[in-house]
N, C-alpha and C positions, 0 to 999 in steps of 0.2 A: 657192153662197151669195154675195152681192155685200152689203158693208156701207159704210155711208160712213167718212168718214175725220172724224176730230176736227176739223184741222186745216182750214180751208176757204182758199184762195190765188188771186188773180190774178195773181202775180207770174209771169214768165218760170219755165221749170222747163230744169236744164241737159240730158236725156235728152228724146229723141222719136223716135216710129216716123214716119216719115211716110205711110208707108201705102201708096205704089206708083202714085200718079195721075200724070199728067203731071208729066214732068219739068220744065219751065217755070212751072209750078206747084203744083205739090204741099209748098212752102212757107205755102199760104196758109190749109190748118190743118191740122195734125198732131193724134197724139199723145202727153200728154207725161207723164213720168217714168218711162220704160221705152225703153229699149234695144233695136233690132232683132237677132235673131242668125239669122233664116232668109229674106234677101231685104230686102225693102221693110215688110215687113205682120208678118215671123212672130217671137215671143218665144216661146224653148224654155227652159223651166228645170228644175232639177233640184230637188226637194224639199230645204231646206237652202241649197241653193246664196246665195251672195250677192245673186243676183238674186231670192231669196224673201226679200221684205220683212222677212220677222219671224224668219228665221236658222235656225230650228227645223224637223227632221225629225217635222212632224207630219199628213204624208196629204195636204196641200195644199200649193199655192206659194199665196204672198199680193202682187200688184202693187196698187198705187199709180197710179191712170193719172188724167190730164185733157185736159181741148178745149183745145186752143191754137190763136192763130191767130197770122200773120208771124212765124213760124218764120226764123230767120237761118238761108239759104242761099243759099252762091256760086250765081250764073248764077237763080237764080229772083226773080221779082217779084209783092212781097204785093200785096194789092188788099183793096177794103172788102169786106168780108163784111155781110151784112145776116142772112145765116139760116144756122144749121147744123141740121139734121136728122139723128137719132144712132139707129141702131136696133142692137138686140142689146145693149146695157146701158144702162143708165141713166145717163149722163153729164151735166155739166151742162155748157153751153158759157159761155165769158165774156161781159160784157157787150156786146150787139149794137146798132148797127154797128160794126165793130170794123178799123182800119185797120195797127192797131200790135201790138207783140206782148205778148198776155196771153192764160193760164189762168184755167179753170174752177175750180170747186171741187176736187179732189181725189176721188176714188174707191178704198177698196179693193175690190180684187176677188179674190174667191179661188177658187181652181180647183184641184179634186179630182185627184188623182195620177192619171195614166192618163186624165188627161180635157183638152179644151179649150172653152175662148168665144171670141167672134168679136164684135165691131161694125164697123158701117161710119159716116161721115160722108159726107154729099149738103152740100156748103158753095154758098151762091148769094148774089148780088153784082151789084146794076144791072141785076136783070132775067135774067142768066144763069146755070148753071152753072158756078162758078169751081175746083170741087175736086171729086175722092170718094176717099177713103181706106178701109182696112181694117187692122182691128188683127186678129190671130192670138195671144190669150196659150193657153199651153199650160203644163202639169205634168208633165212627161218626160224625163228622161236622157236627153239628147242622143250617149250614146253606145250606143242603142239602134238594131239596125237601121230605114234611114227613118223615123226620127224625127220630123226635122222634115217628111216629107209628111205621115206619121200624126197627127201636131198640125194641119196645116193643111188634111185632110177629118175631124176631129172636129168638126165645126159641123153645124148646120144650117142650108143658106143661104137658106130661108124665113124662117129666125127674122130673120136678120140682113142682109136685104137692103132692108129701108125701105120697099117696092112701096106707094104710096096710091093709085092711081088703076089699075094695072094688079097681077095675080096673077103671083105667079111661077110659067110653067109645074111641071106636076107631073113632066113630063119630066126639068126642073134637076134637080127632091130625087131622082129616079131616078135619074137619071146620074149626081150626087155619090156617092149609095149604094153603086154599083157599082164607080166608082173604088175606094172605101171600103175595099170585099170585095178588090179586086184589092191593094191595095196591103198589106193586111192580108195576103193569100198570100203578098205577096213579101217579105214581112217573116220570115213561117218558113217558106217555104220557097225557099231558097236557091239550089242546083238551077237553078229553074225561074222567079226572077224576075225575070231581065231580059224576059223575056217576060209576065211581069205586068207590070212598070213601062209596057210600049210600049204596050199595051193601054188600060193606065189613061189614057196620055196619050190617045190618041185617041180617049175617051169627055169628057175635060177638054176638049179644044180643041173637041168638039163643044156642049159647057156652054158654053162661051169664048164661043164663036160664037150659040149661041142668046139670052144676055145682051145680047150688042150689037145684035140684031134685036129684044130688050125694050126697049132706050133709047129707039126711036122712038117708044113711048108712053108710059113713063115712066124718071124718072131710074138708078131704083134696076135696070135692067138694066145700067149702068154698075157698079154694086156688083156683080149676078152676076155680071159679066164678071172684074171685078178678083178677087174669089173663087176663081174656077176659075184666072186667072193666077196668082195666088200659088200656088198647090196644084201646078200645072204648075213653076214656078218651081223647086219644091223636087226637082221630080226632076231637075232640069239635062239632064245628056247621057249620062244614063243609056241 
């Protein structure tokens, strides 16, 4: 369930994901009022925890998120933004063009315990490409084995990959899926999952990789690509 927030803001917010795009630029719009704790992309929280907005052990975590763009960071430089495109929730971006730093309206979002959502931002600016970001909220005790993987293949990255002009192969939701299965064995079954993990990754890095051979028709293989990196991400050097 996704509800709006009362409160509507353009102001700066002090919290932001940025989401895992180029480092040179992935200042140039974030997400904000949420805190990354798995990588670039992933927010894991615990039902309760202080990072659920509304304090209370009630089946869901509840975040607060908006579009921000000129995000303040060392070594990166903002640029005009002309368009953000937001797939995977409903977000609303700030007022465009947009060169300085402001949020959107506010969004709560809430996500069911044992479960995750997923958006991406495709930002463009003079004609080009200037961003693409991924948020990962997730409902999970992070003191759960892989956690934060299991948070970051709960998506579905059809829902949330943006594609207008090109389909996201049916290959990707397959090979996410299997990941999925893999990482879910190696979560109970202990034993035997480092050899799940290494599996999973070489079906990711094959996702990885079929994302960035979708760029060259449309943007939003940039988003699968970043998808499957985060999810890769979370299993480190496992």
């Amino acid at each position: 369930m996704i509800a709006a927030a009362l409160l509507a803001s353009a102001q700066p917010t002090a919290a932001f994901v940025l989401g895992g795009g180029s480092p040179d630029g992935d200042c140039r719009v974030a997400f904000g009022g949420v805190d990354a704790t798995a990588g670039a992309s992933g927010v894991v929280c615990a039902d309760g925890a202080p990072c659920d907005v509304d304090g209370v052990a009630d089946g869901a975590c509840h975040f607060s998120v908006s579009v921000c763009t000129a995000v303040p960071v060392d070594g990166c430089m903002p640029t005009t933004i002309d368009r953000i495109s937001v797939a995977g929730l409903p977000l609303e971006s700030p007022p465009l063009p947009s060169h300085t730093e402001a949020c959107g309206t506010a969004m709560t979002v809430t996500v069911p315990v044992e479960t995750a959502m997923g958006a991406t931002l495709l930002a463009s600016g003079g004609g080009g490409l200037r961003d693409v970001d991924y948020l990962n909220l997730c409902c999970r005790s992070d003191t759960e084995p892989l956690a934060a993987a299991r948070c970051a293949l709960g998506v579905d990255p059809r829902m949330i990959a943006g594609c207008t002009t090109a389909r996201v192969p049916a290959l990707v939701a397959a090979e996410f899926a299997h990941a999925r299965r893999l990482i879910e064995r190696a979560a109970t079954e202990p034993a035997r999952s480092r050899r799940f993990v290494r599996r999973a990754k070489r079906v990711l890095a094959q996702m990885r990789d079929r994302g960035r051979r979708l760029a060259a028709k449309d943007d939003c293989g940039d988003s699968v690509a970043l998808v499957a990196s985060h999810a890769l991400s979370t299993l480190g050097a496992q």
